[in-house]
N, C-alpha and C positions, 0 to 999 in steps of 0.2 A: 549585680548581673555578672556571670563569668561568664557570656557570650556561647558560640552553639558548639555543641560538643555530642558525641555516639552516645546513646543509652546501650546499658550491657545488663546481663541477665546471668544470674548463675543455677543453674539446672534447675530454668524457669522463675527464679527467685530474682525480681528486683532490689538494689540496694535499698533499706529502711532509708538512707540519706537522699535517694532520690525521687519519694515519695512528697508529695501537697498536700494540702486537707483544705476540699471546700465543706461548705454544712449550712443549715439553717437553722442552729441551736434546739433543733430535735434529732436529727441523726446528723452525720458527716461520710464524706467518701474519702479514700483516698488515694488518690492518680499519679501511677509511677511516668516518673521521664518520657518514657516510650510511650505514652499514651493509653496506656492498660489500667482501669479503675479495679483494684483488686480488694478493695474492702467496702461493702457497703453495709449496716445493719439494718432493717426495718422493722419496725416502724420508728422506733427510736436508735440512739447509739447504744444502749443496752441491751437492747433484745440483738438475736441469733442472727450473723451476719448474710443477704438473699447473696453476695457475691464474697465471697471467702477465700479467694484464690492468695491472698496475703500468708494462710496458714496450710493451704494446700495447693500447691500450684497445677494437681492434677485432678484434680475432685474438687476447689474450693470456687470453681465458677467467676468470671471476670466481663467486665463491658470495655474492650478491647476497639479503638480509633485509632490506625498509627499507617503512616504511605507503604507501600506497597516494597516501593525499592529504598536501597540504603539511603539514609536518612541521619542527621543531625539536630541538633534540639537548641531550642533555648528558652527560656519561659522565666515569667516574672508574674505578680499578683498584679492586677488593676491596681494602682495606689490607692494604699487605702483602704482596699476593699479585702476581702476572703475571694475575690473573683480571679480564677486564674488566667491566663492567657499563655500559651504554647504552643511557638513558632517550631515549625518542621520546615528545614528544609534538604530538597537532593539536588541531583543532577539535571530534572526540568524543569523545578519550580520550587514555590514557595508557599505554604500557606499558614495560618494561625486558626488553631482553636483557645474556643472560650468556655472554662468551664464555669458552672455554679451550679448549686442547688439554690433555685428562685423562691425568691417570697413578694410579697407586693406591698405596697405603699400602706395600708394597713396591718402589716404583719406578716406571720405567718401563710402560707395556702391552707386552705382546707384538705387539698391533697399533698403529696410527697411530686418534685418536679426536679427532676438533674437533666441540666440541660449541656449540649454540647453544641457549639457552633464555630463550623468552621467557615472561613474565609479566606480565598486564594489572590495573596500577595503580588506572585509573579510566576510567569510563563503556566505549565498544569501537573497535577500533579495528581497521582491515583492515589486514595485510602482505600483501605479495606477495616469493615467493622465487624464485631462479632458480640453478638448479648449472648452469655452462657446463665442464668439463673439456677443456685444449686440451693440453697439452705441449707452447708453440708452439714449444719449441727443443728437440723432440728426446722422447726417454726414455719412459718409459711403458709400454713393451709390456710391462714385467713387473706391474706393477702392477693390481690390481684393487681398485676404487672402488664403494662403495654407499652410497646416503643414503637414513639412514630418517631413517622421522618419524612423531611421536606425538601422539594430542589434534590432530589435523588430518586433517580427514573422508577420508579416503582420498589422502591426501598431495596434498591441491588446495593452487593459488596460484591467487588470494588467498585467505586464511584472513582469522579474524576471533576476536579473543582479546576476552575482556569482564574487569570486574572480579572478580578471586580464581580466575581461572581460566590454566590453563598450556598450552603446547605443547613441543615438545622435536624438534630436529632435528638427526640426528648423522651426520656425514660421515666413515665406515671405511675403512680402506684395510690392502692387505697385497700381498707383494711373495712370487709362486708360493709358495703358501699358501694354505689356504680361506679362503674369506672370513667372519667370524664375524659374525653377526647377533646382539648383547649387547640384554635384555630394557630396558625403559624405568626400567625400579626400579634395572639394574645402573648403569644411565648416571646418573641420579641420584645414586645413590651415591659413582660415583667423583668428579662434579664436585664434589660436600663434598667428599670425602679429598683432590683436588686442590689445594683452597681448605686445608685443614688442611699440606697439604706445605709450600706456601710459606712459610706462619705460623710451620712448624717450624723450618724452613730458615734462617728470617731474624731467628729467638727469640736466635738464639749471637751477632747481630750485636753488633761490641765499637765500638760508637761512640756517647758522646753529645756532643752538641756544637750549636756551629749549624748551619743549612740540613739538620737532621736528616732531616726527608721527603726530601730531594732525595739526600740519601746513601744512604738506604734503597733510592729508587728506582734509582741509578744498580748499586746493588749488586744488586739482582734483575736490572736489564738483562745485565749483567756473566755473572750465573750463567746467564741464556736461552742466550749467545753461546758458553757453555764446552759442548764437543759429549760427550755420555753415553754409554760410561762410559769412557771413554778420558782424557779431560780438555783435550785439542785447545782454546782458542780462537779464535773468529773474532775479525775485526775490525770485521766488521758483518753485517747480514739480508741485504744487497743484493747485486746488479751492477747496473753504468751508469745510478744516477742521478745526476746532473750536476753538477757542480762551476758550470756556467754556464749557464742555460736556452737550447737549440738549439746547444751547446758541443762542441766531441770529448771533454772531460777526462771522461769516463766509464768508470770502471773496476769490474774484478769483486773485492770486498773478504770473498769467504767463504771466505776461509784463513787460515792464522795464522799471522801475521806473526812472528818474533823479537821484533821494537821492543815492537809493540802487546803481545804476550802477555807479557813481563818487566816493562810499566809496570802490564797488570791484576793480575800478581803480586805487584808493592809493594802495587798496591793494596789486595788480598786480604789479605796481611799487617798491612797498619794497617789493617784492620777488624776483625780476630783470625780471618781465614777459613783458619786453616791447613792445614784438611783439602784445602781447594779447591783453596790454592796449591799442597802435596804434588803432589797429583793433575796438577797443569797442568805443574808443573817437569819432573816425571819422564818426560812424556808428550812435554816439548820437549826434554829430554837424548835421548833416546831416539831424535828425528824426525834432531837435529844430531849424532849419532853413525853417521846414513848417510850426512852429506855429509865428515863431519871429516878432516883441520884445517879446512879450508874451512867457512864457516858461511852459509846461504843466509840472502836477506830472507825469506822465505817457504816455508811448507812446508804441501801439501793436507790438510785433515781426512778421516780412516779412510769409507769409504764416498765420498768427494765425489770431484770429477773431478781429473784431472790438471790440471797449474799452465800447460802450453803456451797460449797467448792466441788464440781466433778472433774474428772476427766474427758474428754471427749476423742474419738478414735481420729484423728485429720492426722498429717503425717508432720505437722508443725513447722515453722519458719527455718528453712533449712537444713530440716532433717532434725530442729531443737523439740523434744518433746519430754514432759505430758502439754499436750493443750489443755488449758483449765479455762471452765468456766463457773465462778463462781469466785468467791475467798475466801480462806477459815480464816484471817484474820479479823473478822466480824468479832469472831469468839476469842479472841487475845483480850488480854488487859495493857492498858496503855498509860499510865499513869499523865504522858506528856499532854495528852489531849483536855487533862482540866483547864492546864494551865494555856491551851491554845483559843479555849473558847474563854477563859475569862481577859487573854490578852484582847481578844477582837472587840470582847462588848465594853471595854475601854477606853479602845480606839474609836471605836463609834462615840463615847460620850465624848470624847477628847478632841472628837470632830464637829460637838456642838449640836449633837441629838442627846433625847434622855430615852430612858428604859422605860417600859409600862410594869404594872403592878406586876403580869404572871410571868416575865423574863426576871424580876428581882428575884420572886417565890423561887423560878429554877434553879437561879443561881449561888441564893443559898443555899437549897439542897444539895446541889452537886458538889460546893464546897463543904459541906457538913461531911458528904461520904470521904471527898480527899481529905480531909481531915483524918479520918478512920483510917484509911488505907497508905497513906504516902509513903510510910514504913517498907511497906512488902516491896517483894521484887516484882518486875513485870517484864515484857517483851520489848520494850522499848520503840525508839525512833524505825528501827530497819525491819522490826517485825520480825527479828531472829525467833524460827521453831527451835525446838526442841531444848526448850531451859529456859527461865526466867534469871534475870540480873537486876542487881543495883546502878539501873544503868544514870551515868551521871546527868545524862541530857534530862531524863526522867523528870532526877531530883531538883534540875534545876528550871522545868518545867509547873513543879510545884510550886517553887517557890514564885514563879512568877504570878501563880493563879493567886495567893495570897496575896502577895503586895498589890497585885489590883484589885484585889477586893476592897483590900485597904483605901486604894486609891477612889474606888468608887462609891465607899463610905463617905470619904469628907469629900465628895463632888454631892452626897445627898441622893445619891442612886443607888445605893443597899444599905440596909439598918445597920447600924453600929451594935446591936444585942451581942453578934459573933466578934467586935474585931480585938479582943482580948484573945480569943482562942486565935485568930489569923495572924496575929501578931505572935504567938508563943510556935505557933506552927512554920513562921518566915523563919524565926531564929535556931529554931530547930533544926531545918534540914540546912540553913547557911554553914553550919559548924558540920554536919555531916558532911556537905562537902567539900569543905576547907581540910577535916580529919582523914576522910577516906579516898576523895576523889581528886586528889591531888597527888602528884606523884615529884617528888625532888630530883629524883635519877630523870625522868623525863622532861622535867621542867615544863610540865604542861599537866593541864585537867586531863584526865583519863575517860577511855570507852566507857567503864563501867568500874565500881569500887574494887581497892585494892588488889587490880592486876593491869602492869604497864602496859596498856595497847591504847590506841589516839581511836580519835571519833572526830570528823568534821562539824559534826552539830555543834560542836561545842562554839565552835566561833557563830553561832546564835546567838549566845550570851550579848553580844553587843548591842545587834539590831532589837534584839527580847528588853535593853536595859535591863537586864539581871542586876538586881541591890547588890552586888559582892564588895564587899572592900579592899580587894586584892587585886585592885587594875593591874598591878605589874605581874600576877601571874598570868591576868586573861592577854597581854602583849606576850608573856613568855609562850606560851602556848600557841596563840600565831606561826611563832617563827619554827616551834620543834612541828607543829602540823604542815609546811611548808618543807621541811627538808626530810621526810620521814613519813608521808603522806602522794609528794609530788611524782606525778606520772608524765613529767616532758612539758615547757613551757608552761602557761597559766593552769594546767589539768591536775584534777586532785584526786587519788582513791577516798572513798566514802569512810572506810575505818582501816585497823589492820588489819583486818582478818580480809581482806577484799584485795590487796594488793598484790598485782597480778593475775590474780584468779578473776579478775570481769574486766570490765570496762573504766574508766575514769567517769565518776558521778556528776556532770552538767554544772546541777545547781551547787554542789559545793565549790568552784569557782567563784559564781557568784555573790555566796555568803563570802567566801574571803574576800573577794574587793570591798563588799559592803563594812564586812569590818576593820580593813586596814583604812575603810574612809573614818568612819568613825574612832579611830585611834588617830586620828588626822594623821594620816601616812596617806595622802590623797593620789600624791603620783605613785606613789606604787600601786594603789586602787587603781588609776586610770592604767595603768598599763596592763594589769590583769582584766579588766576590761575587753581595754583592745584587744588583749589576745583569746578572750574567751568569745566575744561577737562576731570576730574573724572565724572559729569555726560551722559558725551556725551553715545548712546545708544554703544551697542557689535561689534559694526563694524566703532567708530566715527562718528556720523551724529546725526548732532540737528535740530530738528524742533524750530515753533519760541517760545512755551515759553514752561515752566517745572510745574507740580503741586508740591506745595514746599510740599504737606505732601505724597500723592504718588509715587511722582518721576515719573509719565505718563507725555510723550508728548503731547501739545497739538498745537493747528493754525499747516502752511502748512508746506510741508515737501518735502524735503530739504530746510531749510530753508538760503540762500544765506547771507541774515546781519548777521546772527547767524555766519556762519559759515567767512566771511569777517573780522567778530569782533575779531572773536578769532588771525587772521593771523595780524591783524594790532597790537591786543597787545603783542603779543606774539613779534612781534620787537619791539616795545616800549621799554618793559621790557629788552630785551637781550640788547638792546642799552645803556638802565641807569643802567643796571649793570657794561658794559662795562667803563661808564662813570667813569672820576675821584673823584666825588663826591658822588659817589656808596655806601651804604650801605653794597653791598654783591659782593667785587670785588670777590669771587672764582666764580663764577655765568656763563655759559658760554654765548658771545655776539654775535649776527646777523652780519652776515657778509652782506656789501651792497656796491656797487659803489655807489662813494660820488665825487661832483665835486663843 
């Protein structure tokens, strides 16, 4: 809590860092500071946003709650919950609103419900609301929208709340359907049960340790992102906020990635979310069993739009344009995502599930194809257009799909027919990148084969247990990524080609604490840490990267690796404190079933 402070506004554009996100794991909003809700998508978070004022603050339509005269803020989640709460106050009074999108003790609603209620603290104090509905990119004809509203004299703006007294305003929506008018008692109702789901939700979480809030939060983020009841995850709420203010890097991040969704699956598993990762795996077997052997970067969530990439004419998050919706990265080749779905189903056995007959069949085959192709160049981790490379993360992506194949061989979860070929294929690209991707002048694993530029992935290698035999390069490499890399305190640029031209990338922080834990260097893990958790925005939530000299968010929001990264190091760390070998046995450790 940094206590109550001005919301600010730059030509109508709220700060990305002073954005919320509630949701009900079919769509999500997300509500700046000032009480303006400028993103909402419906029906889903992949379909065409009905409020869009996020990308266009003058055409993009907003559900605008905020007092009348100058005004101060302060706001924190329900503990626990995705439920916001957002104290205003001025010069006569006080009051708190309560945001959520409700669901009920069974689940989901059958309709869409964002509800807002406010409640007057002390003395009174006037709001004024405004519902603008635009669909400025499209969609909507099927849709019908109604806002009531309760304890407000015949639904005027401005109202006037006093102390011990409430209003309630609830935004429905349904898709060729009646439109259902739910009584003021019902809405009530469900926003407790709402506030009780979370609580429920988040009761099984198996983590105690340090940065414990921050793992909590990052885990609720997690489950808003995973689309119901399917188990799809995004990669984030957004499209096209900007990697660089007035930038093109703007991209549409509401599908789910291969990468992203196998890293929120470790993650889920070392918090003991098994039911969730279940649900998410089966749902990405499932998605990579229509492209197989072939495995795409990306695949659309059930209801969301197709992955084709347009333009669309908004004037973009401050003045940053093109807006896209879509992504050609569909049509990239990714070499790394063999090895991300073979590390997952793994970790799944490794957690003491086994495979069915038609995830082995898959999984053959897709290793049959990287087998074929591991050779070639691809687009890599960052989805660099215009060129394929020998990128090293790729290679060492490969290699990991093999040695777990291997490893799920003698678990008795894939046939041993192939593992002469998975075995001749691990030693193959090991020496490829011991020859090529290694750089002496650098002292460190290289972006991509022979030419000196760094890449944060690579400190993957640790958490990935990459087979290398060259631990002393993966420590050397550390240290040149940290002096050659570092944008101010714990913040890191993503590769070289990024440094200074964007933002410092979130989750690579995260990987480095995770691997200076596992290099048992734990205190300097915990300090990067601390200094990585300390920026998260007033409510916990990072977007994907940070501007090292103003501390503004930038790219989409909520951003899911960001937030995944932190939960995986955040075990790392409590583990190798835990360890015997521990630099900092007082430290407290993750608790986790082990078998």
């Amino acid at each position: 809590m940094v206590g109550f402070r001005q919301a600010t506004r730059a030509d109508g554009y709220a700060p990305i860092r002073d954005y919320a996100v509630i949701g009900d794991q079919r769509t999500l909003a997300l509500v700046a500071r000032d009480g303006s809700i400028d993103w909402l998508p419906l029906p889903t978070l992949a379909s065409p946003p009905a409020l869009g004022g996020l990308l266009d603050a003058r055409r993009g339509g907003r559900f605008l709650l905020q007092p009348e005269e100058r005004f101060d803020v302060e706001r924190r989640y329900v503990p626990e919950t995705n439920v916001l709460e957002t104290t205003f106050r001025s010069a006569t009074g006080v009051a708190r609103v309560t945001d959520a999108v409700t669901t009920q003790t069974r689940g989901t609603l059958p309709w869409f419900e964002l509800v807002r209620r406010v409640e007057g603290l002390s003395g009174e104090l006037s709001l004024r609301w405004e519902l603008d509905v635009r669909f400025p990119i499209g969609g909507g004809e099927r849709t019908n929208i109604e806002l009531l509203t309760f304890g407000i004299e015949d639904g005027e703006s401005p109202f006037v709340v006093r102390e011990g007294t409430r209003a309630l305003l609830a935004l429905v929506a349904v898709e060729d359907e009646p439109l259902p008018r739910p009584t003021r008692d019902e809405i009530e109702r469900r926003l407790d049960e709402t506030t009780d789901a979370w609580r429920t939700w988040i009761r099984d979480h198996d983590y105690e340790g340090p940065w414990d809030e921050a793992v909590t939060r990052s885990a609720l983020v997690l489950k808003l992102l995973t689309y119901e009841p399917e188990g799809g995850i995004a990669a984030a709420a957004t499209t096209s906020l900007p990697e660089r203010l007035g930038g093109d890097q703007n991209w549409d991040y509401r599908f789910c990635w291969v990468r992203d969704a196998a890293y929120t699956l470790d993650a889920l598993l070392a918090l003991g979310r098994r039911e969730d990762a279940h649900a998410s795996l089966s749902w990405l077997l499932e998605r990579i069993a229509t492209t197989a052997p072939d495995i795409k970067p990306l695949y659309p969530l059930a209801g969301g739009p197709p992955v084709e990439e347009r333009t669309v004419p908004l004037e973009g998050y401050r003045g940053s344009q093109p807006v896209r919706v879509g992504n050609a990265a569909a049509r990239q080749t990714q070499l790394g995502v063999y090895g991300d779905l073979l590390d997952t189903a793994w970790r799944y056995v490794d957690e003491g599930n086994s495979l069915d007959e038609t995830t082995r069949s898959l999984l053959v085959s897709v290793l049959g194809r990287l087998a074929s192709v591991w050779r070639e160049p691809d687009c890599g981790f960052w989805e660099i257009r215009g060129g394929a490379r020998h990128y090293t993360h790729s290679k060492l992506s490969a290699q990991i799909a093999f040695d777990r194949a291997l490893r799920l061989a003698r678990a008795g979860q894939l046939p041993n027919d192939d593992a002469p070929r998975w075995v001749r294929a691990n030693d193959e690209i090991q020496s490829f990148v011991e020859s090529r991707c290694w750089s002496e002048q650098l002292r460190a694993y290289r972006f991509y084969a022979d030419d000196d530029k760094l890449d944060t992935t690579t400190l993957l290698a640790y958490r990935r247990e990459v087979p290398q035999r060259a631990t002393d390069r993966l420590e050397a490499t550390i240290a040149t990524i940290r002096r050659d890399l570092g944008a101010g305190g714990p913040l890191l640029y993503r590769h070289s080609d990024a440094v200074e031209q964007e933002g410092a990338f979130v989750a690579s922080s995260f990987w480095l604490a995770d691997a200076l834990a596992r290099a048992d260097r734990v205190d300097e893990a915990a300090e990067v840490m601390d200094g990585t958790v300390a920026l998260a925005n007033d409510v916990g939530l990072y977007s994907e990267e940070i501007d090292p000299a103003s501390g503004d968010f930038l790219g989409n929001f909520p951003q899911g690796l960001s937030h995944l990264a932190l939960a995986q190091a955040a075990v790392a760390v409590a583990e190798a404190s835990s360890s015997p070998r521990s630099s900092a046995p007082g430290r407290a450790s993750a608790r986790r079933r082990r078998r």
